[in-house]
N, C-alpha and C positions, 0 to 999 in steps of 0.2 A: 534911301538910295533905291534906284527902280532895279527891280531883278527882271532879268529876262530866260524865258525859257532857253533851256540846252539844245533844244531842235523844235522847228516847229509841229506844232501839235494837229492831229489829223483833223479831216474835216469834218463837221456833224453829222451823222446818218440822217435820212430825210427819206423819207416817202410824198410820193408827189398826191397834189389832194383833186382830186375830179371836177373837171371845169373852169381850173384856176390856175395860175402861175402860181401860186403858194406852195411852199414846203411845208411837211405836217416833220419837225425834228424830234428824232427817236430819243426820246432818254434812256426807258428798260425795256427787254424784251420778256413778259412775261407768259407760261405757258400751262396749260391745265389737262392732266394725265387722263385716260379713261371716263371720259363723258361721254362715251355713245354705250349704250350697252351691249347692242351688239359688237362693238368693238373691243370691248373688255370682254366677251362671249369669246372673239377668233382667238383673244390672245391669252386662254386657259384662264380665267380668270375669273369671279364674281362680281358680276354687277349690283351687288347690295347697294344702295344709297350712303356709301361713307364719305367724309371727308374727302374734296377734291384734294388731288397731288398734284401740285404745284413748282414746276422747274426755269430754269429761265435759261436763255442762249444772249451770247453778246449782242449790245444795239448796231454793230456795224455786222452783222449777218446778214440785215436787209437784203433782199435784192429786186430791181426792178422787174415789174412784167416787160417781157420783150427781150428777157437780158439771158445769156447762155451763161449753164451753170456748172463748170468741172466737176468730174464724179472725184469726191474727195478723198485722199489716202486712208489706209488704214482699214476699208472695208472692204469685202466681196459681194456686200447684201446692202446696199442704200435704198431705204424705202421714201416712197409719198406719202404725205398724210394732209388730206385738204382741208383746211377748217374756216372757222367765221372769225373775223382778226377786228377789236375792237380797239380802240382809239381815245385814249382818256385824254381829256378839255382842258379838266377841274382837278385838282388836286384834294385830296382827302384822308383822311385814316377812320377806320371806326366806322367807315359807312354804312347807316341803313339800309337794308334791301328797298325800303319804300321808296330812298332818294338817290341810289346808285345811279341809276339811267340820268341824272341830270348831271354828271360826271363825263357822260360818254361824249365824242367830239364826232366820232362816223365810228361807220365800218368796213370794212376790207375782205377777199377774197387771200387766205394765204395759204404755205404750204408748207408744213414741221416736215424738212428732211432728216430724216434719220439713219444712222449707220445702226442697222437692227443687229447685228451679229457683235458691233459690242455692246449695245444695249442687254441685250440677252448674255451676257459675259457678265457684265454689269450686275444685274439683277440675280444670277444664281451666285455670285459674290456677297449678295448685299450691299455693292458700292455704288456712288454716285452716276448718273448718267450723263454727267459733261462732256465726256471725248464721245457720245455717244448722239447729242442732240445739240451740243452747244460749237459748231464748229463752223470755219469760214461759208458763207452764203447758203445759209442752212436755213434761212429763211425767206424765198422768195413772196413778195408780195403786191398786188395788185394796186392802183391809184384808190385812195380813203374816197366815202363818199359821205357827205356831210349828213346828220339828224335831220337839218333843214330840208334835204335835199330828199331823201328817202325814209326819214322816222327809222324805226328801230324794227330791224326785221324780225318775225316772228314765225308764219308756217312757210317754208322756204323751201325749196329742194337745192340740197348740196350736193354737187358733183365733182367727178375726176374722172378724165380721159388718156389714156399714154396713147399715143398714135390713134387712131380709130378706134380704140377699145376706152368702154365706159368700164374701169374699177370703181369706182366708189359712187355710189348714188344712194343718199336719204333725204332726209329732213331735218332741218333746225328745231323740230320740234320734239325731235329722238332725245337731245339734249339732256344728261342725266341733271344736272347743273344748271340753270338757268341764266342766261347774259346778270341782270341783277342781283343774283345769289353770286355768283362769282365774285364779282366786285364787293359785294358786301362781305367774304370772306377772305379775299387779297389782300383786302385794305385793314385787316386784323394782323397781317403779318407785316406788312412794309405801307409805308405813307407812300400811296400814290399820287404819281404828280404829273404834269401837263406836258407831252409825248410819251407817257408809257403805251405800251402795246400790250393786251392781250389775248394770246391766239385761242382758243375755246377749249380743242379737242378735237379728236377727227372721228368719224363713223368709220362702220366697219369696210373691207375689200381692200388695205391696206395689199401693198405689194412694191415688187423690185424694179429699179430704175438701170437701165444702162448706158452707154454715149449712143447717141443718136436717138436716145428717147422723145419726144414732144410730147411738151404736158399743156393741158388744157383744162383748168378746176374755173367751178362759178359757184354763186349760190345766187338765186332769183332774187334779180333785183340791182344784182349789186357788179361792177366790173369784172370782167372775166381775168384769170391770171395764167400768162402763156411764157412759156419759157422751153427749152433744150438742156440736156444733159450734155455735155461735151468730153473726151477726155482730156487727158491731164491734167496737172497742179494748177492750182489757183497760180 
């Protein structure tokens, strides 16, 4: 007997892919804590070379560049954080560092919003960071640009703008973690597979968002990622 769903089921998240009518569809979003070291520097912390930390936000968090983003409940502190947003092709577990990059499908311009005030609630807890990093449109991100199209970026300058003001400007090359070492670490914990995202880490100059902010983050090379703060609820 055919079953049919109780209501229909939502639509696939998708990020749009640069030059193409194609959809790149999300399956996980995944996310990698303190890879800049000066960013583990602002935020009292030690940048020793350990183990990346590893969290993830829902696949329909996406959101497009160009799209206004409600400052989300629960916080008084929403920060930015711009980072290098990778694109897995190939599915894998176990992966070598030597073969990781032939997994990658592009890469992207993104932006881990964070409610830092419960993050930091969070963290002098010891608890999880979900209501803290994992919430509606907490991930805007820019059109993917294919390996083909631009290889695999490596000394880059990454940036972020609110209004006329540059917050955040380094380099890809600050990177505690390397694009290939991440994935060959990921892929020790979950079998990735074809639409995963993951977003890098962001350098340091992390800071607060409010309604009428405009944000403008790039990294050379690759599509720029523009969006609005707006109020109210999603």
């Amino acid at each position: 007997m055919y079953a049919s769903y109780v209501f229909s089921p939502p639509g696939r998240p998708w990020v749009a892919v640069h030059g193409s009518s194609d959809r790149f569809a999300v399956h996980r979003i995944y996310c990698v804590g303190r890879n800049y070291a000066a960013h583990v520097r602002e935020m009292g912390g030690d940048p020793a070379r350990e183990l990346p930390i590893f969290f993830s936000k829902p696949a329909d968090a996406v959101v497009a560049s160009g799209t206004d983003v409600p400052y989300p409940p629960h916080t008084s502190n929403l920060h930015h954080e711009v980072e290098l947003v990778v694109a897995i092709g190939k599915a894998g577990s176990g992966i070598a560092v030597t073969d990781a990059l032939s997994h990658v499908f592009g890469y992207a311009v993104g932006n881990d919003l964070t409610r830092r005030d419960l993050q930091a609630e969070a963290r002098s807890k010891g608890l999880p960071w979900d209501s803290a990093k994992a919430f509606d449109r907490s991930a805007p991100i820019a059109s993917i640009q294919t390996v083909d199209q631009i290889g695999h970026p490596g000394d880059a300058r990454i940036w972020l703008k609110v209004n006329d003001e540059i917050r955040q400007d380094s380099n890809l090359t600050q990177m505690i973690w390397s694009v290939p070492e991440i994935i060959a670490e990921l892929s020790t914990y979950y079998t990735l597979q074809q639409g995963d995202l993951i977003f890098t880490g962001t350098p340091d100059g992390i800071g607060p968002l409010v309604p009428g902010d405009a944000v403008t983050a790039g990294i050379y090379g690759l599509d720029s990622l523009q969006h609005r703060i707006v109020s109210g609820r999603e």
